[in-house]
DOMI-520159 format. One line per field, with one value per residue: residue number from 1; chain; x, y, z of N, C-alpha, C in turn. Coordinates in pm, whole numbers, always signed. Each point is the difference from the previous one (the first is absolute). Example, Ala and Ser with C-alpha at 12.3 -4.5 7.8 and 13.67 -1.06 7.14 Angstrom:
# DOMI-520159
k = [1; 2]
c = [A; A]
n.east = [+1319; -35]
n.north = [-569; +105]
n.up = [+780; -72]
ca.east = [-89; +82]
ca.north = [+119; +119]
ca.up = [+0; +6]
c.east = [+90; -77]
c.north = [+120; +109]
c.up = [+0; +73]
This chain:
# DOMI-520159
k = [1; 2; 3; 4; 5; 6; 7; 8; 9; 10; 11; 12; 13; 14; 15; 16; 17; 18; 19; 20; 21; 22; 23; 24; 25; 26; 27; 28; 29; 30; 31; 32; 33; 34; 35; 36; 37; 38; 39; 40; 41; 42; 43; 44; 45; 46; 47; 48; 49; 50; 51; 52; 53; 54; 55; 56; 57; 58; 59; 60; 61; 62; 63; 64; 65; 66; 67; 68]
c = [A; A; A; A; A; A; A; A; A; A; A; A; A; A; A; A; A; A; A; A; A; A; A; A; A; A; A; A; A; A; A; A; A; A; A; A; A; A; A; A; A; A; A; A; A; A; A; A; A; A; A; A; A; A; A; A; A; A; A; A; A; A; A; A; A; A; A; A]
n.east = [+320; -53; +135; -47; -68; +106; -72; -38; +140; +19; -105; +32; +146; -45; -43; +103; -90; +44; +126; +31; +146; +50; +72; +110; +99; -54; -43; -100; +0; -28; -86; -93; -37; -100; +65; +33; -32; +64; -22; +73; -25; +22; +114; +75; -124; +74; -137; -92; +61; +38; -97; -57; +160; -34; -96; +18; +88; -150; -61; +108; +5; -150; -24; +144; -99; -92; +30; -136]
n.north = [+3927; -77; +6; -80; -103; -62; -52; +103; +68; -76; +23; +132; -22; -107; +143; +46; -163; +28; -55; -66; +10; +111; -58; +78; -24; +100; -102; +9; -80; +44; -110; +40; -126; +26; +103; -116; -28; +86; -57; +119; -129; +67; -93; +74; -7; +124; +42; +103; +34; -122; -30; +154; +17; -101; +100; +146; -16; -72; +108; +35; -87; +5; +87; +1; -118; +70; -55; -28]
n.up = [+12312; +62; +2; -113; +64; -98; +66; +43; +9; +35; +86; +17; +50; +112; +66; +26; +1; +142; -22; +142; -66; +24; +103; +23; +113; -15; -114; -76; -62; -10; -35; -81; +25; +85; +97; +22; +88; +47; +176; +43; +92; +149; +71; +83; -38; -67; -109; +56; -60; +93; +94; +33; +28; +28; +45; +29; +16; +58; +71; +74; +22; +53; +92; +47; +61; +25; +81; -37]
ca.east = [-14; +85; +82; -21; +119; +75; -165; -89; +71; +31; -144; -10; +82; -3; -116; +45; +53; +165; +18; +119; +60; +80; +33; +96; +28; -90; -86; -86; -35; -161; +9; -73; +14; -132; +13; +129; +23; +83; +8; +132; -29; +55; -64; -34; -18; +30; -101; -203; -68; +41; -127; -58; +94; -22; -154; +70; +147; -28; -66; +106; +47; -54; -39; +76; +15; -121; -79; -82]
ca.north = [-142; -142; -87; -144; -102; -79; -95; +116; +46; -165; -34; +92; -63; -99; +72; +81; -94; +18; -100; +9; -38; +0; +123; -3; +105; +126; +40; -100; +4; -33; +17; -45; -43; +67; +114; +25; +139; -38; +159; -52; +110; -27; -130; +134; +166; +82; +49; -36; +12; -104; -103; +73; +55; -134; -20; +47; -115; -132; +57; +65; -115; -53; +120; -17; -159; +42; -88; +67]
ca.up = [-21; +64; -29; +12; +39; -26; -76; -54; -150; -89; -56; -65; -96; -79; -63; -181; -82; +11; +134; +48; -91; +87; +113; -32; +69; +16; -114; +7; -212; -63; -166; -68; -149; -151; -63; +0; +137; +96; +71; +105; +124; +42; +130; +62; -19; +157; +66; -41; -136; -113; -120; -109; -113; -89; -56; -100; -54; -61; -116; -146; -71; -87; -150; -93; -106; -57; +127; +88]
c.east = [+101; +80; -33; +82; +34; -98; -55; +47; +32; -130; -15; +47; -58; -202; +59; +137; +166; +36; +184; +84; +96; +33; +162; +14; -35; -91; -126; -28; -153; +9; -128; +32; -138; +56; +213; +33; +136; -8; +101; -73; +63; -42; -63; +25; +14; -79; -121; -38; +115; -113; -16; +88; +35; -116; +51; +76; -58; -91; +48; +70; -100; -29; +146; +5; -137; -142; -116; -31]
c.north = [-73; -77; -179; -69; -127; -106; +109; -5; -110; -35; +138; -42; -94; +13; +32; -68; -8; -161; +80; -77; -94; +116; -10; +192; +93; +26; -128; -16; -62; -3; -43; -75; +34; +141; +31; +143; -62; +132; -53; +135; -36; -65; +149; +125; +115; +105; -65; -11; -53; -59; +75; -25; -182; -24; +90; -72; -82; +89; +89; -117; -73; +88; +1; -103; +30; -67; +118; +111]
c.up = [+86; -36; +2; +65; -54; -60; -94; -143; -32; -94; -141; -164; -142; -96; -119; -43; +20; +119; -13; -61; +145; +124; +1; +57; +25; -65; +6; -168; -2; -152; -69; -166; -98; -72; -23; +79; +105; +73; +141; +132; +85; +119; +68; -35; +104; -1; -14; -114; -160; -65; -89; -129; -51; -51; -174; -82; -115; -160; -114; -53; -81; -118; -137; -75; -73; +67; +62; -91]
């Protein structure tokens, strides 16, 4: 799989109900207020397969709030 670009995962994001809180030094906060979710990725990622592991991220989190 193809690493997204910056529109792409922004658009992804805001699919599973997430916006940008804030950006603040190496990190990026996304937060959902429907599922009370918060996920921290990073501005640059240093491999290929960061999307996959925030695609993950978002679903063990929902599954721990009972989401889905």
């Amino acid at each position: 799989m193809k690493s997204p670009k910056s529109k792409e995962f922004a658009d992804y994001m805001a699919s599973e109900s997430l916006y940008l809180e804030r950006q603040r030094g190496h990190n990026m906060i996304w937060k959902s207020d429907v599922f009370k979710l918060t996920i921290i990725t990073s501005k640059t990622p240093s491999d290929g397969n960061w999307y996959r592991q925030v695609k993950r991220d978002i679903r063990r989190k929902k599954k721990q709030l009972g989401v889905q």
